[in-house]
C-alpha positions in Angstrom: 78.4 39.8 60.1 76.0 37.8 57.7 77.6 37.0 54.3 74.9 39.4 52.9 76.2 41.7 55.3 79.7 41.4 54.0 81.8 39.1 56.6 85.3 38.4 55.3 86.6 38.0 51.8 85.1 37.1 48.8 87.2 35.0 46.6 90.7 36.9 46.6 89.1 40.2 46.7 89.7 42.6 49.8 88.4 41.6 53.5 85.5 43.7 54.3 87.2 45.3 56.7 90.1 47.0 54.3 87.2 48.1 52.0 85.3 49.8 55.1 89.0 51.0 55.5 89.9 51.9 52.4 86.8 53.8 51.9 87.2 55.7 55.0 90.7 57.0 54.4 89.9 57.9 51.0 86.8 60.5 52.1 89.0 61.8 55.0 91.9 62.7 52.6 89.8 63.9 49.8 86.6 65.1 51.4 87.5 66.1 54.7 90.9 67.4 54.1 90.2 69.3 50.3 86.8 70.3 50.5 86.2 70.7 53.9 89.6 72.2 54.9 89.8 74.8 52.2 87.2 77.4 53.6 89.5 77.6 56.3 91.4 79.4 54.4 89.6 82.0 52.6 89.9 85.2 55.0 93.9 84.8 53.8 92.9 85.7 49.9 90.6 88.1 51.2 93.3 90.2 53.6 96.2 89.5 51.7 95.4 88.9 48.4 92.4 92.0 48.4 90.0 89.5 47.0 86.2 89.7 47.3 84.1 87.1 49.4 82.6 86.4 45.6 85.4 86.1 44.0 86.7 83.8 46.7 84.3 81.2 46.7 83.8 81.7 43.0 86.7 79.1 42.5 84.4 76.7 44.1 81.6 77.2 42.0 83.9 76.9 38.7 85.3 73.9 39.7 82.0 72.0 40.3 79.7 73.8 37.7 82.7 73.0 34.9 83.4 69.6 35.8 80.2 68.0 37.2 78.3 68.2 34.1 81.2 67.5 32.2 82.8 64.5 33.9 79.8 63.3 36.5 77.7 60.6 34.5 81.2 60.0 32.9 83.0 58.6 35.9 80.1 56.8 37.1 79.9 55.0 34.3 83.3 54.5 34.3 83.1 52.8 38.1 80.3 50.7 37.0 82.8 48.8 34.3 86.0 49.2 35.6 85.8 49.5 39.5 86.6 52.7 41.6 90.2 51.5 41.8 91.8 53.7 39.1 89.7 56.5 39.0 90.4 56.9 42.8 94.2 56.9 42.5 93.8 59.7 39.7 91.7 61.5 42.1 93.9 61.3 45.2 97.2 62.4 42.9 95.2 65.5 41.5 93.5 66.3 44.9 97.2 67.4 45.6 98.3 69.0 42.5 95.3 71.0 43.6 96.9 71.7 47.2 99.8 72.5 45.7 99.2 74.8 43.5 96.8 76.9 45.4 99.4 77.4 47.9 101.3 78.8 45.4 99.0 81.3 43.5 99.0 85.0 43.3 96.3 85.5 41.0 92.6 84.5 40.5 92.8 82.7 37.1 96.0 79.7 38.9 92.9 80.0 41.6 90.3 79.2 39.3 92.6 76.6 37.5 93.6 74.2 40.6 90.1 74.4 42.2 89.3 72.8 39.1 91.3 69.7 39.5 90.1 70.1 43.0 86.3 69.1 41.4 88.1 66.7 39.5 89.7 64.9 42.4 86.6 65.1 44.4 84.3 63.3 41.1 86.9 60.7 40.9 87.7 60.1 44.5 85.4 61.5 46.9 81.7 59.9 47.4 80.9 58.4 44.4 83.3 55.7 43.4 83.7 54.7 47.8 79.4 54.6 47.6 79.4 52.4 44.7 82.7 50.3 46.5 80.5 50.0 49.6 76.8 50.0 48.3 77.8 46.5 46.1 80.3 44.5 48.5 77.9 45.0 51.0 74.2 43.3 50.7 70.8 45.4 51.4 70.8 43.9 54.9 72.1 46.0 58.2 76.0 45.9 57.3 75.4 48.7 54.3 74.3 51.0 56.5 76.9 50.4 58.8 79.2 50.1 56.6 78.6 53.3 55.1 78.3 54.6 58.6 82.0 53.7 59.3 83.5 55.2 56.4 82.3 58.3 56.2 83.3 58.8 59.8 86.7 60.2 57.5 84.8 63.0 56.5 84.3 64.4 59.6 87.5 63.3 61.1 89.1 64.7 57.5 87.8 68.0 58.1 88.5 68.5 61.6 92.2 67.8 61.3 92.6 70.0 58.2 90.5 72.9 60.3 92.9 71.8 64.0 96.0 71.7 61.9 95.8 74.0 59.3 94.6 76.8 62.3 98.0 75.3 64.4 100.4 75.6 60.9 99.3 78.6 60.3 100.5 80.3 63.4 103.5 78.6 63.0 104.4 78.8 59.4 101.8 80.7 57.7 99.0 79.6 55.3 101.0 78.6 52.1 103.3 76.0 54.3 100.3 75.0 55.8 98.1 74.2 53.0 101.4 71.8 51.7 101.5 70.1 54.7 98.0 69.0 54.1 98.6 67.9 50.8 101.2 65.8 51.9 99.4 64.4 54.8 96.9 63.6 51.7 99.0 61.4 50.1 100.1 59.4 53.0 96.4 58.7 54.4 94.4 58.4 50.8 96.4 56.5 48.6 98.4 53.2 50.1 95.0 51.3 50.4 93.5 52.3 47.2 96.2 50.9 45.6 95.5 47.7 46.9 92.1 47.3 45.5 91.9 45.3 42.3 90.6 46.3 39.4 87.1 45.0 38.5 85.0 42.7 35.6 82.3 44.0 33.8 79.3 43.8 35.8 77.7 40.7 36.6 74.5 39.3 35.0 71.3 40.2 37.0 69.8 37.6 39.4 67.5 34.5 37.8 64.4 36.2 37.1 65.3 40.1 37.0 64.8 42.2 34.1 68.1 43.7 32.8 69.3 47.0 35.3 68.0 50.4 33.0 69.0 53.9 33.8 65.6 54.4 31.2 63.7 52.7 34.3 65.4 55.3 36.5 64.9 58.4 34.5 61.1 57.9 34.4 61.0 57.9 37.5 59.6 60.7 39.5 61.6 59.3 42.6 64.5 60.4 41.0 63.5 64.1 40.1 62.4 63.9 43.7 65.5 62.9 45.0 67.1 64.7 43.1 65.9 68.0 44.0 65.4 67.1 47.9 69.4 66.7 48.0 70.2 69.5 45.2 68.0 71.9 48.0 70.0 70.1 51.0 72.8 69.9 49.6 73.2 74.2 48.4 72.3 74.9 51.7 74.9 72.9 53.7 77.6 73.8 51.2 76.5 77.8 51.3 76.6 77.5 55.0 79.9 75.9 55.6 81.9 77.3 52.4 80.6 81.1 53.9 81.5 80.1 57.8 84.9 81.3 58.5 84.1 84.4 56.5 81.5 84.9 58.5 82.6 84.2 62.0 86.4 85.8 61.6 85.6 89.3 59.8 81.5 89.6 60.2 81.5 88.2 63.8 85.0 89.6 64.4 86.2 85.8 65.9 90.1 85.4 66.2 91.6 82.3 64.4 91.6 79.9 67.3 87.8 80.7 67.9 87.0 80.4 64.3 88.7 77.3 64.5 87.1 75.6 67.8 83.3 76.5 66.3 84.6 74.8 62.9 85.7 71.8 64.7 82.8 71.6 66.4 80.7 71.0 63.6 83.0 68.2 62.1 83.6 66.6 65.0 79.6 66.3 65.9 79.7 65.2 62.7 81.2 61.7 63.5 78.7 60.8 66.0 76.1 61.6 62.7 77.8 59.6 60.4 77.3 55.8 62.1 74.4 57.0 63.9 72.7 57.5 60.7 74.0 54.5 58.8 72.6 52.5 62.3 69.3 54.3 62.2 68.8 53.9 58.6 69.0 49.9 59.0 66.8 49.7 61.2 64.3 52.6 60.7 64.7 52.9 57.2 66.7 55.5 54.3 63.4 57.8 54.1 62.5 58.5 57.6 66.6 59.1 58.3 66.8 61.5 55.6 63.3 63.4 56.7 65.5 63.9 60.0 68.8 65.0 59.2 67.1 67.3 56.4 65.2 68.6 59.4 68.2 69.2 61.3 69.7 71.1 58.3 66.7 73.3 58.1 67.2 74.1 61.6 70.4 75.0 61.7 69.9 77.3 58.8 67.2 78.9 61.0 69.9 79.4 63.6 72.2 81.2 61.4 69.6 83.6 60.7 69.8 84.7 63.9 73.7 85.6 63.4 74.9 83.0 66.6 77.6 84.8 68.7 78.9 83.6 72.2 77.5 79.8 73.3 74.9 80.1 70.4 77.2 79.1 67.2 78.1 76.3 69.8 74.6 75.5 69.9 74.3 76.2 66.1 77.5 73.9 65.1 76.0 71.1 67.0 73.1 71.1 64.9 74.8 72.0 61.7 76.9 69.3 62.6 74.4 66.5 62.8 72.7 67.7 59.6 75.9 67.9 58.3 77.2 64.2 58.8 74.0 62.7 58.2 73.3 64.1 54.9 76.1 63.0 52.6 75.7 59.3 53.3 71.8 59.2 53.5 71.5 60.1 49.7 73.2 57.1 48.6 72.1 55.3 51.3 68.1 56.6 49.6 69.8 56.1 45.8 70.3 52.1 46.5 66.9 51.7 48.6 65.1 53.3 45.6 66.4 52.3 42.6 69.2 49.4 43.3 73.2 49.1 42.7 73.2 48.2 39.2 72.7 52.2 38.2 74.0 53.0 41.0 77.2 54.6 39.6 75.4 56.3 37.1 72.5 57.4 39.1 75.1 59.1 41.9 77.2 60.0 38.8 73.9 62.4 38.0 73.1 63.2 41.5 76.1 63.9 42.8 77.0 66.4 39.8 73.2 68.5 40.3 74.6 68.5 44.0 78.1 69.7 43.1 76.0 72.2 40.8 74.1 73.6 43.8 76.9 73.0 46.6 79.1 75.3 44.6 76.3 77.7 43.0 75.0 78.5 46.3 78.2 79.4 48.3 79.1 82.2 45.4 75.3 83.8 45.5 75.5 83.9 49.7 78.8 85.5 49.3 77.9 88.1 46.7 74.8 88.7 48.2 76.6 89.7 51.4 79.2 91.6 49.6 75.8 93.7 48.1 74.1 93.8 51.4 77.0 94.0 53.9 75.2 91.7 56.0 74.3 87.5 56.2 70.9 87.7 57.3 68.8 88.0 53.8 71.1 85.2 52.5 71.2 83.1 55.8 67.1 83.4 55.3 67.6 82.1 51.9 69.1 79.1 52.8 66.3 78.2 55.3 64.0 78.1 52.5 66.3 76.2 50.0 66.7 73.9 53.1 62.8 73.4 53.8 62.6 72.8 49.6 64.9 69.9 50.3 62.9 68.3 53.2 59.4 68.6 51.8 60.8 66.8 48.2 62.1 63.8 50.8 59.2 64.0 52.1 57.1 63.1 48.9 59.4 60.1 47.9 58.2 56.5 48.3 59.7 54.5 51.2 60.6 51.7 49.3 62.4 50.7 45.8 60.4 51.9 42.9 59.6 49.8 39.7 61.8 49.4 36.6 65.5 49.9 38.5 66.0 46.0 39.5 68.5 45.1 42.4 71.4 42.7 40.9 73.7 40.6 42.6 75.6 42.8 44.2 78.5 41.1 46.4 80.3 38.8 44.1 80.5 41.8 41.7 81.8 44.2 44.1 84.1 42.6 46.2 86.0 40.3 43.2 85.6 43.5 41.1 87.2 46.4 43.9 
């Protein structure tokens, strides 16, 4: 790699190498094994513990709604002084207090309660403090994208242990063991790298002749809006989809828990081929026209679950969904630092990445309720196209390269000294 491309050490800081590492263990502990391998779970609180589909993914849509707004632009600015190093070890410690304690619950307001520190885990660990990690120790040239690319390969990966494990536990030992297991397995993969990041300066001065970094600059923007509600629209849908899909496929679609399992799995693992394809394309064709085509594969997969996929067609259907699905989480930051830099970029994500957490966990509890109301997917399945074409056409409208009045800083001294 190119120094601008982030080749080696900077200083004493961390090799690029453990950062790409670092970053990729943290999303496949916190993202892939919390948030992606808890739906797995949900027909267990609605057969045992007589809960509605609403109620279920409810605890979802408290945790994000509560502590996006509240702790979002908070933590972002947070990372922009202090580094991502101790927010992410709160994170990774709370993601399984989380674990924990859902394993352990009996009623819906301990549900409620530990998918909150679940949100919590995922503002302070998840995608935001590894985007800001990667998006400054690595320069605008090719390695961010393939940086980016690399890392995020843990969500996938993340997910599609926690679905292949958690469906093998269960069997085994049943779903409260199960759901311990992964919080230990949490632990061991998330943490013992983070704690070898260092803590970082203040941000460094901007470049000889750039006007100071302003999130006012930002704000009047209307990339941001536009951004903001491409991946808000993007964003519901995916999250609706996924967080309704084992509901859907083992009690609508009547699936046993190994099927269930291998269609889930099939969507994460496509997934990983999404991830560094996207982070490639994006280097070389651009964040814009990447984004236009994984929001395209989102609203086609949507299309496909209107038609209720049975047999080789939710194959079909979770190869699709799964390319939308890996694309999309690390083209919006990917689009954030094209447009707008990596000064802000904390606290622009901070704000994006709470209106997503908004729609990602409103959406989910209006699919299910609507299903409980209608005893079928397909109005809400329809929905989500829609929400999904919203998303594409705002992408579409954005300008395909960094706007005025959000100027880029220097970036890799301040990133890799700083993590």
């Amino acid at each position: 790699m190119s120094d601008a491309q982030g080749s080696g050490r900077t200083g004493s800081g961390p090799t690029s190498a453990v950062l790409v590492a670092t970053s990729f263990l943290a999303l496949f502990a916190i993202v892939g094994l919390c948030l992606y391998g808890l739906p797995f779970y949900y027909d267990f609180y609605v057969r045992e513990l007589h809960w509605t589909r609403g109620q279920v993914t409810l605890g979802n849509t408290i945790g994000k709604v509560l502590v996006g707004p509240l702790f979002g632009f908070a933590v972002g600015w947070l990372i922009d002084r202090i580094g991502p190093r101790r927010p992410m070890i709160a994170g990774v410690l709370l993601a399984v207090v989380a674990l924990v304690g859902i394993s352990s619950i009996n009623t819906l307001a301990a549900f409620y309660l530990f998918y909150v520190c679940n949100a919590l885990a995922y503002v302070l660990a998840g995608p935001l403090p590894n985007q800001v990690l990667l998006s400054r120790h690595f320069g605008a040239g090719a390695g961010r994208g393939r940086a980016m690319g690399i890392a995020y390969l843990g969500i996938g990966l993340g997910g599609y242990v926690a679905t292949k494990l958690s469906g093998f536990l269960v069997e085994g030992v049943g779903w409260r063991t199960s759901m311990r297991v992964v919080a230990a397995l949490v632990v061991v993969t998330g943490l013992p790298l983070i704690l070898r990041l260092r803590d970082s300066k203040p941000a460094s001065a901007p470049q000889p002749g750039a006007a100071p970094a302003s999130m006012g600059g930002v704000v009047r923007s209307p990339a941001f809006y536009l951004l903001l509600v491409g991946s808000m629209a993007s964003v519901g849908a995916v999250g609706a989809a996924y967080q309704n899909l084992a509901l859907f496929l083992k009690i609508d679609q009547h699936m046993t828990q190994p099927q269930a399992a291998n269609i889930a799995g099939w969507v994460l693992l496509v997934s990983l081929i999404a991830r560094p394809g996207a982070g490639w394309l994006a280097d070389r064709l651009g964040a814009k026209r990447v984004m236009l085509i994984v929001y395209a594969l989102v609203f086609t997969a949507m299309l496909m679950l209107v038609a209720l996929p049975a047999g080789r067609a939710a194959y079909a259907f979770a190869v699709v969904f799964g390319l939308g699905l890996g694309g999309e989480y690390l083209i919006i930051p990917r689009m954030a630092a094209s447009l707008f830099g990596t000064a802000t970029l904390g606290r622009v994500m901070g704000i994006v990445l709470t209106a997503d957490g908004i729609a990602e966990a409103t959406f989910p509890f209006l699919v299910a309720r609507l299903r409980d109301s209608t005893g079928t997917y397909v109005l809400s399945f329809k929905i989500l196209a829609v929400l999904a074409a919203v998303g594409a056409l705002a992408i579409a409208l954005l300008p395909g390269r960094k706007t005025t009045g959000a100027p880029q800083v220097a970036t890799r001294a301040t990133a890799s000294a700083g993590s």
